[in-house]
C-alpha positions in Angstrom: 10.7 -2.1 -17.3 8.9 -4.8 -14.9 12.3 -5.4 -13.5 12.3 -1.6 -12.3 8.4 -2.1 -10.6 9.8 -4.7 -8.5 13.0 -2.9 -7.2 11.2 0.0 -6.7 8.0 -2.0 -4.9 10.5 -3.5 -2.7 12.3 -0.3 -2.3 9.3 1.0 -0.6 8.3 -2.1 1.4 11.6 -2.2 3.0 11.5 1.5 2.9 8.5 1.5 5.3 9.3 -1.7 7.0 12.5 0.7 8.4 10.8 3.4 9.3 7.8 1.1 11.3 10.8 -0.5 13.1 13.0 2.5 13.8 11.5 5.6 14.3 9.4 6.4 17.4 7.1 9.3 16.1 3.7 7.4 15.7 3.1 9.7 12.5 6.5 8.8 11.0 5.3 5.2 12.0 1.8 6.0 10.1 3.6 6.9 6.9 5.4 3.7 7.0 2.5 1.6 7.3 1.5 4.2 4.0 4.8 2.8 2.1 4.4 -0.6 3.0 0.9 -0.4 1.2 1.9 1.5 -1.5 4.7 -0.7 -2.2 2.4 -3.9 -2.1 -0.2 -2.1 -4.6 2.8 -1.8 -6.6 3.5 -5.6 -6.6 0.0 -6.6 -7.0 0.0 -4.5 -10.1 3.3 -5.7 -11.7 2.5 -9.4 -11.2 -0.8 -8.8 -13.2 1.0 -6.8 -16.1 1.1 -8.4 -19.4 2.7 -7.2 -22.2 0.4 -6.6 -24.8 -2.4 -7.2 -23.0 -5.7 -6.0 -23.8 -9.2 -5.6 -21.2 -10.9 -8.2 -20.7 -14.4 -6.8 -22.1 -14.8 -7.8 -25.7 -17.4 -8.2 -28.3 -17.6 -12.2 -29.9 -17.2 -10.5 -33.4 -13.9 -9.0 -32.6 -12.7 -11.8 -30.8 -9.4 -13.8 -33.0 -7.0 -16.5 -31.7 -4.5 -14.0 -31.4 -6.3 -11.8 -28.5 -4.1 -11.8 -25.3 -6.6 -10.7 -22.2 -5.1 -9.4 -18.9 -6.3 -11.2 -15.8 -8.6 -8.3 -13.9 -7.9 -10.2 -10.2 -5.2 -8.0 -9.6 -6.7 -4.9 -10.6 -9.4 -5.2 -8.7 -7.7 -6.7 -5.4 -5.4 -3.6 -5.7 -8.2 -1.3 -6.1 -9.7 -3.1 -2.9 -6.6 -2.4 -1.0 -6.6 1.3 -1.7 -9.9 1.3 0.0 -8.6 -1.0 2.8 -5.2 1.1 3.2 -7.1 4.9 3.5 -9.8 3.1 6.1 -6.7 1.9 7.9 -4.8 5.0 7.2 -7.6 7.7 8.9 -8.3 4.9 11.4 -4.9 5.0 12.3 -4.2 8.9 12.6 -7.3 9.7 14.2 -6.2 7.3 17.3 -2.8 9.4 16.9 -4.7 12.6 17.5 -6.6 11.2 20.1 -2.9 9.9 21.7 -1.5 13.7 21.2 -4.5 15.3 22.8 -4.5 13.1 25.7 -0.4 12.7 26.6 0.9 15.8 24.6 3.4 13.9 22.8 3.8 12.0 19.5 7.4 10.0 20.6 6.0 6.1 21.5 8.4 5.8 24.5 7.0 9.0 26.0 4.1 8.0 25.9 4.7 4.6 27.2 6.2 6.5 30.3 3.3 8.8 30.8 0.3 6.1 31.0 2.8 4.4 34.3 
């Protein structure tokens, strides 16, 4: 099962990493950046899974030797990088619209021509 979160996390990194590299539509270069993201939210989480694990808020007279707690770092960096990544994300298309409405194209080496 955790074997399948990283394939697929790195599925989508590379997945983005291709289309950030390749493509020359700054949307289709937007939704990269939006894999790449996703695909290291999905890493963060998998390195943090536990089997077994339980949260980490507990009352003293439930407490045995036997408890296994899951670290909450990577839940909560993950959680900060969702934040980070929509910030980004809306930063990012908002300077796209302002490209399209300015050169009348999305294509990167279009624009490149147009601005001399």
């Amino acid at each position: 099962m955790i074997f399948t979160n990283y394939l697929v996390c790195f599925f989508l990194i590379a997945l983005g990493i291709y289309c950030m590299v390749t493509k020359k539509n700054l949307f289709k270069i937007c939704v990269g950046m939006g894999l790449v993201d996703y695909g290291v939210n999905l890493l963060i989480v998998s390195v943090g899974f536990h089997d077994g694990g339980t949260a980490p808020i507990f009352n003293i007279s439930e407490l045995t030797r036997d408890t296994f707690f899951v670290d909450p770092i990577p839940q909560a960096l993950t959680l900060t990088s969702i934040v980070i990544g929509a910030c980004t994300t809306a930063m990012t298309l908002s300077l796209i619209i302002m490209l399209y409405k300015q050169y009348g194209t999305l294509e990167s080496d279009q624009i490149r021509r147009l601005r001399g």
